[in-house]
NUTINU-823379 format. One record per atom (N, C-alpha, C): residue in three letters; atom name; y, x, z; residue number from 1. Coordinates in Angstrom, 3 decimals. Atoms other than C-alpha are relative to their C-alpha. Last residue first. Layout:
N
Ala, CA, Y, X, Z, NUM
...
END
This chain:
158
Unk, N, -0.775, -0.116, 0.984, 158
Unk, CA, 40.895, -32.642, 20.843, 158
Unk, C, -0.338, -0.790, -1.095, 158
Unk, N, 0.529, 1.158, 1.295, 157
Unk, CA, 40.406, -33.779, 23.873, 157
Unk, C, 0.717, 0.630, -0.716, 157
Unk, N, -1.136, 1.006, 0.093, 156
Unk, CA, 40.994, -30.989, 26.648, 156
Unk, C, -0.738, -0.187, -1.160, 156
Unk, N, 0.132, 0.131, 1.453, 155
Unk, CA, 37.825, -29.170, 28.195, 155
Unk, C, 0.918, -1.226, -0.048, 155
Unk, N, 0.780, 1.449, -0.038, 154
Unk, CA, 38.546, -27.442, 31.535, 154
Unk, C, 0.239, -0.111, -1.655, 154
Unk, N, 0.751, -0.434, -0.913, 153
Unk, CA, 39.379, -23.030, 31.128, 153
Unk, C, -0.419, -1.555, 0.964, 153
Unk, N, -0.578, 0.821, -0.981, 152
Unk, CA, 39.586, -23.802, 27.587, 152
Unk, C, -0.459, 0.504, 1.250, 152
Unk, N, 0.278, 1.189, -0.440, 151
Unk, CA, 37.366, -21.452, 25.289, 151
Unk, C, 1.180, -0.355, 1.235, 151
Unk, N, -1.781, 0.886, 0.509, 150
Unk, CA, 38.535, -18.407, 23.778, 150
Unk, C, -0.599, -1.409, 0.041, 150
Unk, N, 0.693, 0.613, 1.462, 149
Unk, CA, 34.337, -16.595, 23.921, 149
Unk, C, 1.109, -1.245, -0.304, 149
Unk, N, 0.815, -1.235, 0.667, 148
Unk, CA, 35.368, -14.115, 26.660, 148
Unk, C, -0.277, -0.897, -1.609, 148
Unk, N, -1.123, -0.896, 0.604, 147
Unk, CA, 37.907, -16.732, 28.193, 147
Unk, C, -0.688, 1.139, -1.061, 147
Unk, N, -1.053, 0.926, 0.870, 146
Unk, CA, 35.156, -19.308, 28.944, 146
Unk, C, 1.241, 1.155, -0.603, 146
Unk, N, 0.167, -0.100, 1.184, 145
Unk, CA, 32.914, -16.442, 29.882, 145
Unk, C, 0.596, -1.149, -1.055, 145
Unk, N, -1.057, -0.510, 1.214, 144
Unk, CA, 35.085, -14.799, 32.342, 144
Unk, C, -0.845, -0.906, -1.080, 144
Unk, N, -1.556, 0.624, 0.796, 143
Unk, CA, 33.409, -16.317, 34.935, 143
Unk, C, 0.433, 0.079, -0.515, 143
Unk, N, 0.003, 0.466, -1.689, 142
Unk, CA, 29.622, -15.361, 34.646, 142
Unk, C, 1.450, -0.800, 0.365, 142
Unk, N, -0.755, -0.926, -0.404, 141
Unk, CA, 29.877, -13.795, 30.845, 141
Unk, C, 0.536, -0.177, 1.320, 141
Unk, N, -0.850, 0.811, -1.419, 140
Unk, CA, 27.358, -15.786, 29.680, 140
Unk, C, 0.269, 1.568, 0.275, 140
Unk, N, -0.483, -1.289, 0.367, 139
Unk, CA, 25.088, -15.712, 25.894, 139
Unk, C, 1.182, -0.595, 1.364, 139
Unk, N, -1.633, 0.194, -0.322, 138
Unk, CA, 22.801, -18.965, 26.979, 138
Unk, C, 0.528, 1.561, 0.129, 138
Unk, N, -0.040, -1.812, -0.219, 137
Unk, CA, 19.292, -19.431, 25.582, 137
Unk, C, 1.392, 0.231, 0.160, 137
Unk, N, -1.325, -0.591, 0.803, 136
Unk, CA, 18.728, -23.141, 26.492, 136
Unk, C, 0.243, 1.560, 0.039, 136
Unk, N, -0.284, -1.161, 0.121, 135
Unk, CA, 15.208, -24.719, 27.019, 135
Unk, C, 1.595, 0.363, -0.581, 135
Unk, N, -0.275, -0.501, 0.933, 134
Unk, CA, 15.085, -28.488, 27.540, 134
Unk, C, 0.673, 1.277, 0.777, 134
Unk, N, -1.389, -1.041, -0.897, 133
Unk, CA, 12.460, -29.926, 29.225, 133
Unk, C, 0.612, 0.364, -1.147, 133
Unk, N, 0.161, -1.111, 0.254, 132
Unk, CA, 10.694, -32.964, 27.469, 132
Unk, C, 0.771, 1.004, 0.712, 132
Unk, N, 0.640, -0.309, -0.930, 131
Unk, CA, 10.405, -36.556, 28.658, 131
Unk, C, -0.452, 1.509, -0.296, 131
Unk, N, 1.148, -0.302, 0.320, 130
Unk, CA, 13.477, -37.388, 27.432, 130
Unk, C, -0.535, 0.507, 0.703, 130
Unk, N, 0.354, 1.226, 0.679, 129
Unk, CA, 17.427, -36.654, 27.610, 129
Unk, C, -1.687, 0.555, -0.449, 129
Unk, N, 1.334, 0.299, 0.886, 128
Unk, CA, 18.014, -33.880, 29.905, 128
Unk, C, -0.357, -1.506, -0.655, 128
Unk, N, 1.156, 0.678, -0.651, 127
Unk, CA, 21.746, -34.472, 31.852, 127
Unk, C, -1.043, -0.171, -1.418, 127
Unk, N, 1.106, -0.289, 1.124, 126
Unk, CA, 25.116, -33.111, 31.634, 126
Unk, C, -1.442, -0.180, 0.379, 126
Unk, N, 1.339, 0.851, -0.949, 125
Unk, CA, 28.462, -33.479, 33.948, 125
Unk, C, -1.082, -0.141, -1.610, 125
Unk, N, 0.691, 1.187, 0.691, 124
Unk, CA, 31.401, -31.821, 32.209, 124
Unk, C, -1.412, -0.135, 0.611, 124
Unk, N, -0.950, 1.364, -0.219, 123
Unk, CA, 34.359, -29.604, 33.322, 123
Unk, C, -0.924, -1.191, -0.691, 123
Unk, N, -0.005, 0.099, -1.415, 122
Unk, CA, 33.970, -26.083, 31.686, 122
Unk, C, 0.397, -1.840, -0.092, 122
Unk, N, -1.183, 0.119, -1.050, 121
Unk, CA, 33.690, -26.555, 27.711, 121
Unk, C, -0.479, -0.381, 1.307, 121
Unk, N, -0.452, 1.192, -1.188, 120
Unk, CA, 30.123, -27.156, 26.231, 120
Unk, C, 1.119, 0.598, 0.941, 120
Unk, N, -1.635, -0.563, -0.745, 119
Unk, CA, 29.479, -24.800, 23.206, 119
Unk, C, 0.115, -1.397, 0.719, 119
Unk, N, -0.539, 0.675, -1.169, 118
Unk, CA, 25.395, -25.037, 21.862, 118
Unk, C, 1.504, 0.307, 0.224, 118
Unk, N, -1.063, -0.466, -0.814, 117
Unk, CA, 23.849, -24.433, 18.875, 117
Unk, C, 1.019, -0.742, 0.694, 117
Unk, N, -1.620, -0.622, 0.663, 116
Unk, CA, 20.933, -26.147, 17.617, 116
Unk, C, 1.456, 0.530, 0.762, 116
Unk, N, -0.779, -1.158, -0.559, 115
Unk, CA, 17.158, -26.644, 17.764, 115
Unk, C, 1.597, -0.305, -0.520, 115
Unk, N, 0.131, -0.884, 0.700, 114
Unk, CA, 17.276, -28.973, 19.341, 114
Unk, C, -0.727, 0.421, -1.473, 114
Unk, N, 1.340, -0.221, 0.498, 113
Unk, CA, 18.958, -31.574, 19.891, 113
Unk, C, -0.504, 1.085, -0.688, 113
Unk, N, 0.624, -0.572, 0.811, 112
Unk, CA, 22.732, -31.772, 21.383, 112
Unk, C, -1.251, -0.360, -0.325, 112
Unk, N, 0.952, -0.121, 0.884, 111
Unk, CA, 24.960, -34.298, 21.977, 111
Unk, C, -0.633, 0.781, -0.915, 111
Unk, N, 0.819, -1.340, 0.552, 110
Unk, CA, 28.472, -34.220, 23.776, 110
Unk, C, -1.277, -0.323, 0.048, 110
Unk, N, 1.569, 0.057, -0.138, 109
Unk, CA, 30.811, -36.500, 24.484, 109
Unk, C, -0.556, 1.170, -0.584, 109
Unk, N, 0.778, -0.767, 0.936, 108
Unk, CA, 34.684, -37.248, 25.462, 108
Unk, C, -1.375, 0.538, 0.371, 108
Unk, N, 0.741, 0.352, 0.824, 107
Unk, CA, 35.507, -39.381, 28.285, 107
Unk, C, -0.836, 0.158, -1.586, 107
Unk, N, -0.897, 0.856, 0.538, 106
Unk, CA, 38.418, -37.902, 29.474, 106
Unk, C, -0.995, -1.166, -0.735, 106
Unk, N, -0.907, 1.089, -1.119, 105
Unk, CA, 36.264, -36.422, 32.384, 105
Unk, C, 1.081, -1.120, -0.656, 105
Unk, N, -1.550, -0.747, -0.567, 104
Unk, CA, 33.992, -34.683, 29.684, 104
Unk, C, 0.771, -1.421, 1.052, 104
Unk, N, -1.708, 0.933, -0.362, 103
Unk, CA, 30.484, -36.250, 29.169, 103
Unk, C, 1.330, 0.722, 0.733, 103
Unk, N, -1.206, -0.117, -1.412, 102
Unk, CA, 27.087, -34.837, 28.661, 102
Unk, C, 0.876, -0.420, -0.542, 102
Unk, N, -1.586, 0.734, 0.233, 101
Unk, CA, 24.224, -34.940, 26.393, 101
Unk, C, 0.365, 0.183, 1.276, 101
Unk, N, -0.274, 0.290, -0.899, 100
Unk, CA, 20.552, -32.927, 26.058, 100
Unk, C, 1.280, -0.547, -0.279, 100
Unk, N, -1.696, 1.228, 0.182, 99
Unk, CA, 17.876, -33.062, 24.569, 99
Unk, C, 0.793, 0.207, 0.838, 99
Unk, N, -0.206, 0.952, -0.604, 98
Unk, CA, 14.615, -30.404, 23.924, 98
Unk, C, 1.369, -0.886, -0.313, 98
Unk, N, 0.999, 0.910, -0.291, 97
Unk, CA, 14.267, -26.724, 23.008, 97
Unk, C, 0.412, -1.412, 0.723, 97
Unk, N, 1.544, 0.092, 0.526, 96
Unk, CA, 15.339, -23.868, 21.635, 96
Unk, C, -0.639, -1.179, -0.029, 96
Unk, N, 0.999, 0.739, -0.536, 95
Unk, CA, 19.302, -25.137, 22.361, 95
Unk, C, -1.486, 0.118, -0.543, 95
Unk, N, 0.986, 1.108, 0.926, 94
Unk, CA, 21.168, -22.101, 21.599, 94
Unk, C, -0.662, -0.831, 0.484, 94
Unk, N, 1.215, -0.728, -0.331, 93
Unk, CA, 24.180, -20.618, 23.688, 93
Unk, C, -0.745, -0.783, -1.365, 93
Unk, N, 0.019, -0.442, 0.734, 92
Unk, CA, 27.643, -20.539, 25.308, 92
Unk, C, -1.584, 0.139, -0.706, 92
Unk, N, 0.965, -0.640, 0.149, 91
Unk, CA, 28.273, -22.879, 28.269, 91
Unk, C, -0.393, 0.168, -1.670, 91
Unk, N, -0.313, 0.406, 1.389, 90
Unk, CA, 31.546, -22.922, 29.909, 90
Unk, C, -1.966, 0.259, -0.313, 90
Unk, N, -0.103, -1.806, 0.754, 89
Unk, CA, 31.337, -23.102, 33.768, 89
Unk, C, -0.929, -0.834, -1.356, 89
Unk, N, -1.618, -0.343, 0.993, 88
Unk, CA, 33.174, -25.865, 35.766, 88
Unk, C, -0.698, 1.485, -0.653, 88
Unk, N, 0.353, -1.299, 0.233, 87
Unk, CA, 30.062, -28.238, 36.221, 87
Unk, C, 1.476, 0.876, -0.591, 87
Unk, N, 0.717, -0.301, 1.096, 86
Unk, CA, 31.918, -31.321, 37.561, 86
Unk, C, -0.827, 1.714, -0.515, 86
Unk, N, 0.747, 1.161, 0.571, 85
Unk, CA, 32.575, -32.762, 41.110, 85
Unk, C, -0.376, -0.035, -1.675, 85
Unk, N, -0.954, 0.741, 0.939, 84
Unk, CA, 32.684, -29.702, 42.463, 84
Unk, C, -0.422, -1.145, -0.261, 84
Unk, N, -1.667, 0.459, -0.464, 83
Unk, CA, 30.845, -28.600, 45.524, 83
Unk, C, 0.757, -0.545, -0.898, 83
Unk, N, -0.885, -0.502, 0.366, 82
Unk, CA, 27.772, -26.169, 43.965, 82
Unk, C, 1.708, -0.768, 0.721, 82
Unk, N, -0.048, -1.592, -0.456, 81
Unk, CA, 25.022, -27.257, 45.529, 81
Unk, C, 1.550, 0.259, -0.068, 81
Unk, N, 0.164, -0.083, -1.469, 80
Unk, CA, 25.742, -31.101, 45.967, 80
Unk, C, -0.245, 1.356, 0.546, 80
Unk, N, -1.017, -0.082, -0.504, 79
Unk, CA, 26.812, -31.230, 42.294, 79
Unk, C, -0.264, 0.151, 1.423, 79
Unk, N, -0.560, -1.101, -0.088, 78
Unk, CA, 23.765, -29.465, 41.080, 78
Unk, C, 1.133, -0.468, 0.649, 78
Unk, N, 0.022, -0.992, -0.262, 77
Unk, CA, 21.135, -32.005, 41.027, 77
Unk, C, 0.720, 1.246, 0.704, 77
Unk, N, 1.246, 0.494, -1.268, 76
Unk, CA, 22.444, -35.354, 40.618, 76
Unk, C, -0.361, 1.494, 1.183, 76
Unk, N, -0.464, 0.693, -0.347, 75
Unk, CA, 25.695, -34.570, 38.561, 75
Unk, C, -0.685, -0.248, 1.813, 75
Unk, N, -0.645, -0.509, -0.812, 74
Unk, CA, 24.027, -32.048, 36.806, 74
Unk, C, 0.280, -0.425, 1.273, 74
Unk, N, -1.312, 0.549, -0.246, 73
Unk, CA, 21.393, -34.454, 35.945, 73
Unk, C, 1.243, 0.855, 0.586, 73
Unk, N, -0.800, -0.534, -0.654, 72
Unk, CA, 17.498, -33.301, 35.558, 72
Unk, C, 1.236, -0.589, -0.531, 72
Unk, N, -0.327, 1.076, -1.104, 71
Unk, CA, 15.077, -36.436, 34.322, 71
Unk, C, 1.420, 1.374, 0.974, 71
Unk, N, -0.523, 1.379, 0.637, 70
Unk, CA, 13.035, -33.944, 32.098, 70
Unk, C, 0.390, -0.927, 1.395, 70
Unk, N, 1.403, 0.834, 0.102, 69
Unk, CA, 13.213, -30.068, 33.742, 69
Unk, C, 0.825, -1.487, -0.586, 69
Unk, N, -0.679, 1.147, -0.371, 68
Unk, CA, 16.118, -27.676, 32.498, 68
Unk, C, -1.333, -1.360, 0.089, 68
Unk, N, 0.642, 1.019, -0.398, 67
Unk, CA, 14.961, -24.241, 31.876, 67
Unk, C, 0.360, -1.338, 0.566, 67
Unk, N, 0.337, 0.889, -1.245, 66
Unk, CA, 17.500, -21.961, 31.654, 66
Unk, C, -0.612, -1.070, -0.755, 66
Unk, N, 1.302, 1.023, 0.364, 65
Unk, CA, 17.079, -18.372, 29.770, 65
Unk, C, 0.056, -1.397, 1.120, 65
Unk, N, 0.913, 0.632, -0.389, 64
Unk, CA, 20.179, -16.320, 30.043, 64
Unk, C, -1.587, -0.823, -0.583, 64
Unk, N, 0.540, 1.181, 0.831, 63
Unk, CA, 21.670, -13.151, 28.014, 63
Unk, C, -0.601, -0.854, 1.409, 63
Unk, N, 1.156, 0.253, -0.687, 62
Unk, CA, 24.163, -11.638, 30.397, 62
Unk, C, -0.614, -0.959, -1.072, 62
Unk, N, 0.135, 1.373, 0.253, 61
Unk, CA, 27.564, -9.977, 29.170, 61
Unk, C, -1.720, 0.215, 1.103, 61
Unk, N, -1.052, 0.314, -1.519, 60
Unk, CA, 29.222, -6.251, 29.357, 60
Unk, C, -0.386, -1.482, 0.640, 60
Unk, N, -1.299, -0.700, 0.206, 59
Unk, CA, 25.852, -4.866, 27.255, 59
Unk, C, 1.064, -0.316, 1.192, 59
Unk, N, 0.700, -0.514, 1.302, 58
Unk, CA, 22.787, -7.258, 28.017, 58
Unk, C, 1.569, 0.358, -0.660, 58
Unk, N, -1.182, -0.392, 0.225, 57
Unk, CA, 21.999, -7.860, 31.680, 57
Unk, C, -0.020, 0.272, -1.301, 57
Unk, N, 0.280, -1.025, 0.210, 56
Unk, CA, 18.951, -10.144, 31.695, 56
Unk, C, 1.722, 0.870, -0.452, 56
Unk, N, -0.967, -0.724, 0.387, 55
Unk, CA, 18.661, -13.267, 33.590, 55
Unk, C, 0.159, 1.323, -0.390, 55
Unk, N, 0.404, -1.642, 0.390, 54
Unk, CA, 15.913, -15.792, 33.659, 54
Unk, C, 1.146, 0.524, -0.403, 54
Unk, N, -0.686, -0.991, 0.670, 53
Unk, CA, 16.968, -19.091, 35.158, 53
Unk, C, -0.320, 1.321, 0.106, 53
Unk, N, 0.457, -0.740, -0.382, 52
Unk, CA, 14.806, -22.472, 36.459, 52
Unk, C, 0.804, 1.251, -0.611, 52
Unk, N, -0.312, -0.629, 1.247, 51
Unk, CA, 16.764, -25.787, 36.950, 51
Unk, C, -0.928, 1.339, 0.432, 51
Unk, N, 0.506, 0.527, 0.868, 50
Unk, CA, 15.773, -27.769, 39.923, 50
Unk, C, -0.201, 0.702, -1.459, 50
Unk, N, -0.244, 1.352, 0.105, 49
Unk, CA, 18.378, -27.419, 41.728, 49
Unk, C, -0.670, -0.206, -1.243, 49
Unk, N, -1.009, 0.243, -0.684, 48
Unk, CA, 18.036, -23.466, 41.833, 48
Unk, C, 0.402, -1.884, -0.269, 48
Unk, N, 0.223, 1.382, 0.443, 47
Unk, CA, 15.371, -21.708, 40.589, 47
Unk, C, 1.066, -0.445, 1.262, 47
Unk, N, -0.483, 0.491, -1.610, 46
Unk, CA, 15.896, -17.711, 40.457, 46
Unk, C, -0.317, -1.726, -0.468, 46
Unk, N, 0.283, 1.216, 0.792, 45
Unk, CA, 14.675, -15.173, 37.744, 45
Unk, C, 0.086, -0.695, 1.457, 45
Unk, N, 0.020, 0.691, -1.174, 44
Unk, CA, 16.012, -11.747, 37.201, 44
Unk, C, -0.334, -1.566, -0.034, 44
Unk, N, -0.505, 0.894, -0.291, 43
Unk, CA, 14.510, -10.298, 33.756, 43
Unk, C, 0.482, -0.422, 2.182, 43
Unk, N, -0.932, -0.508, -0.198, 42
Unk, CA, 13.129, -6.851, 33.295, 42
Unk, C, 1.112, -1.134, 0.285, 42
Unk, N, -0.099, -1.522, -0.553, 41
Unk, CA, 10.353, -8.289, 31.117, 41
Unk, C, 1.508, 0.663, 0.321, 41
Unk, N, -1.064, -1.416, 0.824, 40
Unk, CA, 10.937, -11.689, 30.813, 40
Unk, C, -0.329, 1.462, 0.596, 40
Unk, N, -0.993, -0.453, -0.629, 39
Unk, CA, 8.156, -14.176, 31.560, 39
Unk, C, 0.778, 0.993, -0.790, 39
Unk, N, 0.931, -1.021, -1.100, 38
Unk, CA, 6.625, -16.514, 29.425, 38
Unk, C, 1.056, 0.715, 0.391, 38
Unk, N, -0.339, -0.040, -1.389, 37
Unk, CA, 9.064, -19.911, 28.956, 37
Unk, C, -0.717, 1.048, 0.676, 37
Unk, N, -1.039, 0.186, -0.684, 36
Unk, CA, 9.511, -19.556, 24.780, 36
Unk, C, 0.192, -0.079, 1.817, 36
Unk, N, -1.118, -0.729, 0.007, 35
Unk, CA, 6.339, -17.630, 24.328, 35
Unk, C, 1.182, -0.266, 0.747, 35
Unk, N, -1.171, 0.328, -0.036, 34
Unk, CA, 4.391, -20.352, 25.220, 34
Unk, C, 0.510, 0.905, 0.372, 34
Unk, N, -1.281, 0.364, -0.629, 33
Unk, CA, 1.220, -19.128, 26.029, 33
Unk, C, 1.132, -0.112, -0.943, 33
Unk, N, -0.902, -1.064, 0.208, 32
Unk, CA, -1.714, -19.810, 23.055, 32
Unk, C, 0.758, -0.055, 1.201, 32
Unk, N, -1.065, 1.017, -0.016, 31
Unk, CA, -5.342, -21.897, 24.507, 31
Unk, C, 1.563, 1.549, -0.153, 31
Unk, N, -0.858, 0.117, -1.155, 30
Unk, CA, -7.318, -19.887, 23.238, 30
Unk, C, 0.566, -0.827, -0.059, 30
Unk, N, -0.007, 1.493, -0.954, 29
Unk, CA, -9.832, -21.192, 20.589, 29
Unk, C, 0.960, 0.288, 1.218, 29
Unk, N, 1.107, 0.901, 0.260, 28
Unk, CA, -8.854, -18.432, 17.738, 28
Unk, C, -0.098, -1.394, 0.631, 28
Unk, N, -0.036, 0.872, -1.256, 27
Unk, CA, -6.075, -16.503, 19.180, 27
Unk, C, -1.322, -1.094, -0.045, 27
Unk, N, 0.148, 1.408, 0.000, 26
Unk, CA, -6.284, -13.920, 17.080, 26
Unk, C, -0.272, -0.617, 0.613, 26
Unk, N, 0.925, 0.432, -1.307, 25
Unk, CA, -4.299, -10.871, 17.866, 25
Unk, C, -0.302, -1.099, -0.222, 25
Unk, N, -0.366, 1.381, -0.740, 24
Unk, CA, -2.805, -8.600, 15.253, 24
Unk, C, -1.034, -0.830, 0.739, 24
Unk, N, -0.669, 0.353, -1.358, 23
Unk, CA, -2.249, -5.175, 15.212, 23
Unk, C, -0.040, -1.353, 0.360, 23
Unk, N, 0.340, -0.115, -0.922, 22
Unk, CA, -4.177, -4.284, 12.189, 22
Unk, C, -0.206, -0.118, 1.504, 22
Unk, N, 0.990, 1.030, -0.254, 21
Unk, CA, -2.291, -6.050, 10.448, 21
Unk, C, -0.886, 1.030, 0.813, 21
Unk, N, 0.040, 1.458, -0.110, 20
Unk, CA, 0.389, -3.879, 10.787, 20
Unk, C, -0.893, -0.788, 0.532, 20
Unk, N, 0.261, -0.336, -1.412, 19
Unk, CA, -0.951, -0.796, 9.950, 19
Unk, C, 0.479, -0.851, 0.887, 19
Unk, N, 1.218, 0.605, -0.464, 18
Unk, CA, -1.538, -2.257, 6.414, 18
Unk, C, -0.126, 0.178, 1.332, 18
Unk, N, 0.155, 1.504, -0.065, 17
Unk, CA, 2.194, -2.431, 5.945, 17
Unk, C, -1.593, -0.227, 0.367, 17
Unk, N, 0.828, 0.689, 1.143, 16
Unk, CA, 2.691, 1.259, 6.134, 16
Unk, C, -0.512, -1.620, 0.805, 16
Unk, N, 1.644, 0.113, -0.138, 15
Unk, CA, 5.671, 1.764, 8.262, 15
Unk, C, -0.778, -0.237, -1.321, 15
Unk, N, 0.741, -0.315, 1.139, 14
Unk, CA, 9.515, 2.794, 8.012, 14
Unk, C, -1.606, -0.159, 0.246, 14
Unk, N, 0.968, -0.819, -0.065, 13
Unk, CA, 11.921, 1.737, 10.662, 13
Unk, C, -1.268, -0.076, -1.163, 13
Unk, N, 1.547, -0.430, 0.961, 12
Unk, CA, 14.925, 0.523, 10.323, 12
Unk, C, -0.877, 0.477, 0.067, 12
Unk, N, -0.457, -0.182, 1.588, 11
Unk, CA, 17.897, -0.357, 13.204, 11
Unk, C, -1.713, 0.073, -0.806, 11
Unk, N, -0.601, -0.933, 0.253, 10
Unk, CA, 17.332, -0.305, 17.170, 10
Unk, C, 0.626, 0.443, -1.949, 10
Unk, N, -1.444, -0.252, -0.566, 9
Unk, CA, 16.384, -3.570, 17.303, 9
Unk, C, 1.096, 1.557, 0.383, 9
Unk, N, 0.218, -0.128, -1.181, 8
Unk, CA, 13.930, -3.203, 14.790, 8
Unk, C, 1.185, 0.042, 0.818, 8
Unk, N, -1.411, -0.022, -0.709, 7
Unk, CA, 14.075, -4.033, 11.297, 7
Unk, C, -0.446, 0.019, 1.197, 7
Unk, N, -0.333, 1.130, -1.584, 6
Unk, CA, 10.475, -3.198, 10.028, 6
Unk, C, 1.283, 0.354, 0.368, 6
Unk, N, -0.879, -0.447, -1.310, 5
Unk, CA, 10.624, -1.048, 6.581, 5
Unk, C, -0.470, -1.629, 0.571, 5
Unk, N, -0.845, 1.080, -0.073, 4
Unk, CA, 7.799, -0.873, 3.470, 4
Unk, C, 0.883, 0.249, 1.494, 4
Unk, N, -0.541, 0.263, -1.345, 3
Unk, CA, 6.010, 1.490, 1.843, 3
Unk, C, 1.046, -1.093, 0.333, 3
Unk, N, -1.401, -1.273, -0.168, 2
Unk, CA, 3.761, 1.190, -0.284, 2
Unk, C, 0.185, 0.161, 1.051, 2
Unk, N, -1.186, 0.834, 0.000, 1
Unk, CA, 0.000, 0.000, 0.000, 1
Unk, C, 1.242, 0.873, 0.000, 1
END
């Protein structure tokens, strides 16, 4: 065979393509894990109202992983940790997996499904639609990350 390149997160790398296959693992009758919720290597991982979060430092930022079980509710859940009466942190990310909607204080909405990209302005109560969890991969800059990614620091109607 020729040659051929693997992109790698470090940039290109050059292999023969049959060495490859070699490498691969058939699963035959296993039952497969679920990539999307196995663990993270090098991850921190905390559960907190319900929700479950893998955190990995990643340059000045934090990639997450949260888990959101079916029937969770900010509102329900989290406002009694946290004290506010809305979630005030922005959230930056992809939805892998599942439903979810929320509501701004002016009454503006929000509706995702996955898969698809996520931006939810500080300042909005949010809640799993369905009997599925939904996975979100969230790019977070802890407080700064409404300002890091020129977001509102609550969400005005536009």
């Amino acid at each position: 065979m020729g040659r051929q390149f693997l992109l790698t997160p470090r940039g290109v790398c050059p292999y023969i393509a049959a060495s490859v296959y070699k490498h691969t693992i058939s699963l035959g009758r296993e039952k497969a894990m679920d990539t999307l919720l196995a663990p993270i290597a090098g991850a921190s991982h905390q559960a907190l109202g319900g929700i479950t979060v893998d955190s990995v430092q990643a340059a000045n930022g934090r990639v997450k992983r949260l888990v959101y079980p079916p029937g969770f509710r900010w509102s329900t859940h989290l406002k009694p940790l946290v004290g506010t009466t809305l979630c005030m942190h922005a959230h930056v990310g992809f939805l892998a997996r599942g439903h979810i909607q929320g509501a701004y204080a002016d009454g503006c909405t929000f509706d995702y499904i996955a898969p698809h990209v996520v931006v939810v302005d500080p300042g909005h109560d949010a809640w799993v639609v369905g009997e599925e969890a939904a996975v979100l991969i969230q790019f977070d800059a802890e407080a700064a990350t409404a300002s890091r990614f020129g977001l509102p620091t609550m969400h005005e109607h536009r």
